[in-house]
KEDRENDREN-418275 format. One record per residue (C-alpha): residue number from 0; residue in one letter; chain; z, x, y. Coordinates in nm, 2 decimals. Layout:
<recs>
> torpa,ronu,seti,zz,xx,yy
> NUM,a,A,Z,X,Y $
...
</recs>
This chain:
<recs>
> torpa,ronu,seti,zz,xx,yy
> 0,x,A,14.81,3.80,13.23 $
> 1,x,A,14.86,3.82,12.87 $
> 2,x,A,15.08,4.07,12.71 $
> 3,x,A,15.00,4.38,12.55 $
> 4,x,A,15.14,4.36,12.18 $
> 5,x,A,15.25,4.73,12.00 $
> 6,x,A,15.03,4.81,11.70 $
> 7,x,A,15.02,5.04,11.46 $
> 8,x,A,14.69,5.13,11.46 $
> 9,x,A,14.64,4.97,11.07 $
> 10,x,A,14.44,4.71,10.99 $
> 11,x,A,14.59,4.44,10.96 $
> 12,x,A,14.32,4.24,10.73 $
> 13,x,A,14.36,4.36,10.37 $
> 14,x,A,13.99,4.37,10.27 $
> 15,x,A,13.92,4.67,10.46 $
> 16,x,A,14.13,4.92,10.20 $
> 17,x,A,13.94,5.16,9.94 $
> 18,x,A,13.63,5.17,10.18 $
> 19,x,A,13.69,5.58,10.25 $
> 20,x,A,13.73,5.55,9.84 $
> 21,x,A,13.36,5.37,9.82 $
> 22,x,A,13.15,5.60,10.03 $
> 23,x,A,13.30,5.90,9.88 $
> 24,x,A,13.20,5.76,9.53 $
> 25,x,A,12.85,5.63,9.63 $
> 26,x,A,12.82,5.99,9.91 $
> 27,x,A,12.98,6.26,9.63 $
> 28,x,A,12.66,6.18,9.36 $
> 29,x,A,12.39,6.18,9.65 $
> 30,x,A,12.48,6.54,9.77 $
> 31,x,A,12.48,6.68,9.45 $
> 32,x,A,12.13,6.58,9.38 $
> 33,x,A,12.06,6.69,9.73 $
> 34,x,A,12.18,7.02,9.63 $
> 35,x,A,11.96,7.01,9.27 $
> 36,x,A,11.67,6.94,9.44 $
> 37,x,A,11.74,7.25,9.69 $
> 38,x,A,11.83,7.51,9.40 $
> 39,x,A,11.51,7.36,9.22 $
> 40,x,A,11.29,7.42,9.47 $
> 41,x,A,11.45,7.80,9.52 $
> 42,x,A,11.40,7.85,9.18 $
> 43,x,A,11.03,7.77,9.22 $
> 44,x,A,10.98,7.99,9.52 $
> 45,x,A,11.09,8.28,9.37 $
> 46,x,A,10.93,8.19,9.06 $
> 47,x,A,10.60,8.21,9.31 $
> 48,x,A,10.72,8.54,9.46 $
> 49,x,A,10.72,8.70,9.11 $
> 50,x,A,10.38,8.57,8.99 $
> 51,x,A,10.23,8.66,9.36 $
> 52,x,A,10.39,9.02,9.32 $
> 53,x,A,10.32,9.09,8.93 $
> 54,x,A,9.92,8.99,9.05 $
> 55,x,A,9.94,9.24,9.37 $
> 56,x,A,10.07,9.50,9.12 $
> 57,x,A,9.81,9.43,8.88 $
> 58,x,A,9.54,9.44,9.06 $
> 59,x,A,9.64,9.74,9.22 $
> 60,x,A,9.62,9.94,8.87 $
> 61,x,A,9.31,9.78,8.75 $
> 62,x,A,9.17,9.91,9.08 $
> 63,x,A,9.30,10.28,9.01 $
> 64,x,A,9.13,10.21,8.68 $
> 65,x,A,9.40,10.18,8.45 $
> 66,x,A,9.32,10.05,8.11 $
> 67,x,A,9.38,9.67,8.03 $
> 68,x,A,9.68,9.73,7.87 $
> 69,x,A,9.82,9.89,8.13 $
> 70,x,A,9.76,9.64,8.40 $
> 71,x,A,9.85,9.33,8.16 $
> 72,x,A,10.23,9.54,8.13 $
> 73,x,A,10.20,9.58,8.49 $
> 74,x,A,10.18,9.21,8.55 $
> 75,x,A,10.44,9.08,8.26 $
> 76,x,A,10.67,9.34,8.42 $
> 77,x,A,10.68,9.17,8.79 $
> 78,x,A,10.63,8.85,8.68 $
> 79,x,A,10.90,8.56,8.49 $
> 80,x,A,10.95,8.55,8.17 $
> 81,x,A,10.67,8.35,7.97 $
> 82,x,A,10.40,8.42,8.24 $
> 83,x,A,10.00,8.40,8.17 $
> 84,x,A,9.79,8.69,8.28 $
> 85,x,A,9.36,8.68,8.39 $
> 86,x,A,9.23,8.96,8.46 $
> 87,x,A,8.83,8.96,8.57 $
> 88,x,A,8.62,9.21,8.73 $
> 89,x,A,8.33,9.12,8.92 $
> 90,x,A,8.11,9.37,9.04 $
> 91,x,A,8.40,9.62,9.21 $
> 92,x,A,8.65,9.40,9.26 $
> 93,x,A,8.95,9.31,9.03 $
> 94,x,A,9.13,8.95,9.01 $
> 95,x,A,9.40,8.91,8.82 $
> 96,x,A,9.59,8.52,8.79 $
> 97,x,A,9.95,8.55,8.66 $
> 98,x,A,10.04,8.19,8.62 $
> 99,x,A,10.42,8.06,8.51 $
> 100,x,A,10.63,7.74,8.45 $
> 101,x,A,10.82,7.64,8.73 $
> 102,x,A,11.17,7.62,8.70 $
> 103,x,A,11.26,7.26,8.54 $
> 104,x,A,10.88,7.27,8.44 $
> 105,x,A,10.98,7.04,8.20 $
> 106,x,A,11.12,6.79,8.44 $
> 107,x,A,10.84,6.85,8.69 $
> 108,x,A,10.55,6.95,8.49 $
> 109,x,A,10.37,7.21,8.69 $
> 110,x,A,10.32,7.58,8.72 $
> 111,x,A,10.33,7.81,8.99 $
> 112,x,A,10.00,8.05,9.00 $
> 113,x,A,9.97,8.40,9.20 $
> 114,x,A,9.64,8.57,9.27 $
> 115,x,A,9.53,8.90,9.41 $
> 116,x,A,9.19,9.06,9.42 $
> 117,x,A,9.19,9.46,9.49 $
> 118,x,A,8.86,9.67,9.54 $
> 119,x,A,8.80,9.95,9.29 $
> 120,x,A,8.87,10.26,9.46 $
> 121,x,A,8.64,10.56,9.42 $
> 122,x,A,8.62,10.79,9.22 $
</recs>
């Protein structure tokens, strides 16, 4: 029966030191692109929201009959800064298009678009 020898729980071979050092170098870089990409894609979610909302709210005053102007300010008012509005009207309905670069468009190179279309209501 061989005999159990005390230890102090270290290893005793020497190339096992700085490996808790190495992971935390190689792990710290990879979660902070992790966390880039998540804050990116917020930033184009609600980038969506506000195009999708400025185009509800337009649409909804060119159907009230509101002169362009009115529902162009409607849109650029809901929407993000530097936003594109369309408006069209095809037989008693009203489309508008708000369209926006993404956040980090520049990196990415798309934009995000929201549409709504609202019946003309009578008068």
């Amino acid at each position: 029966m061989p005999c159990a020898t005390w230890s102090s729980g270290r290893s005793s071979r020497r190339s096992d030191r700085g490996y808790v050092t190495v992971e935390t170098a190689l792990a710290i870089p990879v979660l902070v692109l992790l966390l880039a990409a998540l804050l990116g894609a917020l930033g184009v979610v609600a980038a969506q929201y506000r195009c999708q909302d400025g185009a509800r709210a337009a649409a909804r005053a060119a159907a009230r009959g509101e002169p362009a102007e009115v529902v162009l300010e409607v849109a650029r008012r809901a929407a993000p800064s530097g936003a594109r509005v369309q408006t069209a009207q095809e037989g008693d309905l009203h489309r508008v298009s708000v369209t926006a670069p993404a956040l980090g468009a520049e990196l990415l190179g798309f934009d995000v678009v929201g549409e709504a279309v609202a019946r003309a209501e009578p008068r």
